[in-house]
N, C-alpha and C positions, 0 to 999 in steps of 0.2 A: 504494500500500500504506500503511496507517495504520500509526504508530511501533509500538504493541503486535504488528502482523504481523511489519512487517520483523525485531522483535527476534527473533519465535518462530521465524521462515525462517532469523534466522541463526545461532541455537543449532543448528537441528536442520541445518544446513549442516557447524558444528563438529564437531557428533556424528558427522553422517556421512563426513565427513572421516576423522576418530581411528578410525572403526570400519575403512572402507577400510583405512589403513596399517597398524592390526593385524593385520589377513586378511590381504595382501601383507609382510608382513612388512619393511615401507619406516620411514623417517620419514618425517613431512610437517613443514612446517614455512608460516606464513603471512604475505604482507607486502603493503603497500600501497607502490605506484612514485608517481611526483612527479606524474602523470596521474591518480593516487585509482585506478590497476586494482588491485583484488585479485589476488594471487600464489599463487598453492598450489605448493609448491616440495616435491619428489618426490627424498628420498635414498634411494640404495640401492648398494651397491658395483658391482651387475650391472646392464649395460645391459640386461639380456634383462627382467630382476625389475623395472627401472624403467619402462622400455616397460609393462610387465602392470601395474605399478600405474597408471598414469598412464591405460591402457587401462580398468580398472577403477572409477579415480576418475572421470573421466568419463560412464561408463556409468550410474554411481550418477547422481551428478550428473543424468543430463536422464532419467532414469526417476523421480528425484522434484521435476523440474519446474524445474528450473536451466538446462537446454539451451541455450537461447537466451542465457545470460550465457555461455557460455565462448568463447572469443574464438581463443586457442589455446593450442598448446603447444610448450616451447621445449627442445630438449636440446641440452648446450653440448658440444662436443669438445674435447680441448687437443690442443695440437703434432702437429697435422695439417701432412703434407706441402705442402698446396695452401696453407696461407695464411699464409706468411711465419712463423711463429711467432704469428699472433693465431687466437683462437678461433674455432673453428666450433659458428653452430647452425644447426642445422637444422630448422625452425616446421614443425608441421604448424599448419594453418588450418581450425578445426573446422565452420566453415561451406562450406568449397567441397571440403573431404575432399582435401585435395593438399598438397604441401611443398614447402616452397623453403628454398636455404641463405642464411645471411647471415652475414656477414665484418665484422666493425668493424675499422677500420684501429689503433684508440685514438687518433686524433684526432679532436678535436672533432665529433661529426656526421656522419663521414667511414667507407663501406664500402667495401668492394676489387669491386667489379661483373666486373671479368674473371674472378677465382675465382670469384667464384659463377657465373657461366656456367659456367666449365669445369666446377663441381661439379653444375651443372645437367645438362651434355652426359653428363657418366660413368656418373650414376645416374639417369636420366630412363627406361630400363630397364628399371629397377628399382624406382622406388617413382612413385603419381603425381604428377608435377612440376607445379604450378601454370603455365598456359601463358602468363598474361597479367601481364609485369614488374610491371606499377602495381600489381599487389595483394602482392608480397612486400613485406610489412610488418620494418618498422626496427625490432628493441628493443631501443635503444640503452639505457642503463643498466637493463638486465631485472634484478631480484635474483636472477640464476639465476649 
């Protein structure tokens, strides 16, 4: 992409960004991690409204030709039973359409792998679980 495109793909990214969380009635807010991924960071009081927006930003997204950038999506839980007092997220993976949980212990680098299995066995049920470990991805300092 030549500079003059990339700038126009990323205004009209912005825009349609800002138009989304209007309609959804969310905030967005934008950041870049130490790896240069762009972050689209989705507030809303209601997990049900965050889900929909998030569902929505998306959809926007690869109906105007972004698809194949989105990598995925993170939603963080606090003081979950299963995982000692550290947070839980739970990725969904926009390219194999499955989710897996991930556990940061807050040590350096370091995830709780037996909670996420158990969180793996409880809701595997229920939503679909990524079947193959090596592709549950780390985001370790996610700006989420």
């Amino acid at each position: 992409m030549s500079a003059g495109e990339f700038t126009s793909t990323e205004n009209d990214a912005e825009e349609l960004l800002r138009s989304v969380a209007r309609g959804s009635g969310s905030e967005i807010d934008r950041k870049t991690d130490s790896f240069g991924f762009e972050w689209v960071i989705v507030h809303d009081d209601q997990l049900d409204d965050q889900v929909a927006g998030v569902h929505a930003l998306a959809s926007e997204l690869e109906e105007h030709g972004f698809g194949g950038q989105l990598l995925a999506a993170a939603f963080r839980f606090e003081g979950s039973a299963f995982s000692s007092g550290h947070p839980v997220y739970w990725i969904y993976g926009f390219k194999t359409g499955t989710w897996w949980p991930f556990i940061p212990t807050g040590e350096k680098q370091q995830r709780d792998n037996a909670q996420e299995l158990e969180l793996k066995a409880k809701l595997e049920k229920e939503l679909p679980i990524e079947p193959d470990l090596s592709k549950w991805l780390a985001l370790f300092d996610a700006p989420i």
